[in-house]
ZAMARGU-4260 file (C-alpha; in steps of 0.2 Angstrom, whole numbers, plus 5000, padded with zeros to 4 digits):
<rodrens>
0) 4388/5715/5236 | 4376/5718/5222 | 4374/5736/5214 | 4375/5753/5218 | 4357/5753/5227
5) 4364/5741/5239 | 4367/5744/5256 | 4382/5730/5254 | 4390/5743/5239 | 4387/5757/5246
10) 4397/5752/5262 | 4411/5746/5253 | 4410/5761/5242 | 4410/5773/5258 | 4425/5762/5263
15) 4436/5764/5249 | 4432/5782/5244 | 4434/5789/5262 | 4452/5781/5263 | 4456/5783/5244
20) 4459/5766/5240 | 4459/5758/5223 | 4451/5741/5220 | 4458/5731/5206 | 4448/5718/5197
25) 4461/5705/5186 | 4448/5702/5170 | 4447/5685/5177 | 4437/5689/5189 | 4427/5698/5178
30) 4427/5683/5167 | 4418/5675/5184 | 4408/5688/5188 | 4399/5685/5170 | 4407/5701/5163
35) 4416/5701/5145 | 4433/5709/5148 | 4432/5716/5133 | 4442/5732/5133 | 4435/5732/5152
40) 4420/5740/5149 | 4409/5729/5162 | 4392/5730/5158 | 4386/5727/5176 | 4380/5744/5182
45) 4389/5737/5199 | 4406/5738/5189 | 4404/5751/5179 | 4396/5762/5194 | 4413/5757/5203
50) 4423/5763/5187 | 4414/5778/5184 | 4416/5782/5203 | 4436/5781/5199 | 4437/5766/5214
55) 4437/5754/5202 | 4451/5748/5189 | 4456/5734/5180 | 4472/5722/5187 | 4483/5716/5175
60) 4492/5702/5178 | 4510/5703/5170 | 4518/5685/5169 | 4534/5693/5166 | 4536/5701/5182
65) 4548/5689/5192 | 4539/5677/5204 | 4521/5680/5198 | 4521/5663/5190 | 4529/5652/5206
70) 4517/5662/5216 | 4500/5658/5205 | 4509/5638/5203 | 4513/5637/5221 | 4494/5644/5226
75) 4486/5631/5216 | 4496/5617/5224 | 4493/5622/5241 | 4472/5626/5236 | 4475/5608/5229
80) 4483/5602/5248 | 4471/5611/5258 | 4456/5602/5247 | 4462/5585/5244 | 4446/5577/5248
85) 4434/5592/5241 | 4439/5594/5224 | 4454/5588/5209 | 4468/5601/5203 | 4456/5601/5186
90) 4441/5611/5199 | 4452/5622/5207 | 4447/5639/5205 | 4459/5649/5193 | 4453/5666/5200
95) 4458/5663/5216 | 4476/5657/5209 | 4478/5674/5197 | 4473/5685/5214 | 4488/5678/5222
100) 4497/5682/5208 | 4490/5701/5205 | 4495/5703/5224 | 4512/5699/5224 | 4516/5710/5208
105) 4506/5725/5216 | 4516/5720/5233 | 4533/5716/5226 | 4529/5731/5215 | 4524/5750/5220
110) 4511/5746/5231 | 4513/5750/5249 | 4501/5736/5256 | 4488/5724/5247 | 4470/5717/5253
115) 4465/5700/5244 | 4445/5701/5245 | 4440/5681/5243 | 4425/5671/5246 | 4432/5654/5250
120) 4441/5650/5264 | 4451/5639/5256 | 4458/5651/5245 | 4461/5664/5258 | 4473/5650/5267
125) 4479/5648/5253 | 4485/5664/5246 | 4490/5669/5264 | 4503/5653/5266 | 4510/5659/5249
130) 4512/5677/5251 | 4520/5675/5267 | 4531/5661/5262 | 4535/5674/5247 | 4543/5688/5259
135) 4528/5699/5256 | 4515/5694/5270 | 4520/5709/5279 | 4513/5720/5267 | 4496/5710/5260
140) 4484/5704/5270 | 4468/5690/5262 | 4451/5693/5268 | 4435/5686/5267 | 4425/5698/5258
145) 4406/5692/5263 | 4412/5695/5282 | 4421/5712/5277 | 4406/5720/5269 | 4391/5711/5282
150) 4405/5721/5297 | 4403/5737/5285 | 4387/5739/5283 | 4384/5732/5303 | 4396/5746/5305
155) 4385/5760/5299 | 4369/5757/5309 | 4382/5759/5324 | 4389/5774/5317
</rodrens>
């Protein structure tokens, strides 16, 4: 969505702020994104623009936290199913398996409802068919984030 100069981030910015949300980036995403999680301090004025805003926070995933690891398992299997022919267990993307994870702590947790933003399809059935199958797809929702953002900023020029 590139950075703060963006009509993409701006949107999603305008999005979040008006309804005070908190987005929450697992350091493997960061990790992905080309960012060092060092002590979160994202070098990408994009992130740190986010931070500074207070929108932004890091996601910790806590493998402790009953169910987290069945869930982040379970979602690899089912990426794996739903790609058989595309790709081997070795190419599955290990971000897409942590979100699921981070969303059913936050879900299972003190949040009252959780957005997955992904960029493969693939994954969003993925961490869909998992969440729900783990009792908490009432409250999460998986959402192709390219779409979102193109409908936000689409959005504005109505507005």
């Amino acid at each position: 969505m590139g950075g703060p100069a963006n009509e993409q981030y701006q949107a999603f910015e305008q999005f979040v702020t008006d309804r005070n949300l908190t987005v929450y980036i697992p350091g493997h995403v960061a990790e992905e994104m080309g960012e060092s999680p060092d002590a979160y301090a994202y070098q990408r004025d994009r992130l740190r623009s986010a931070q500074n805003a207070g929108w932004l926070k890091p996601g910790g995933i806590d493998f402790s936290t009953p169910g987290v690891s069945e869930v982040v398992d379970k979602t690899r299997k089912r990426m794996l199913n739903l790609s058989a022919e595309d790709v081997t267990e070795d190419e599955i993307e290990k971000t897409d398996t942590i979100l699921a994870g981070l969303a059913y702590q936050y879900a299972t947790g003190d949040a009252t409802y959780v957005t997955v933003f992904v960029s493969d399809t693939k994954a969003e059935q993925a961490i869909e068919d998992v969440l729900s199958a783990a009792d908490v797809g009432d409250i999460t929702s998986v959402v192709e984030g390219r779409g979102f953002i193109a409908d936000l900023v689409a959005d504005q020029f109505l507005s």
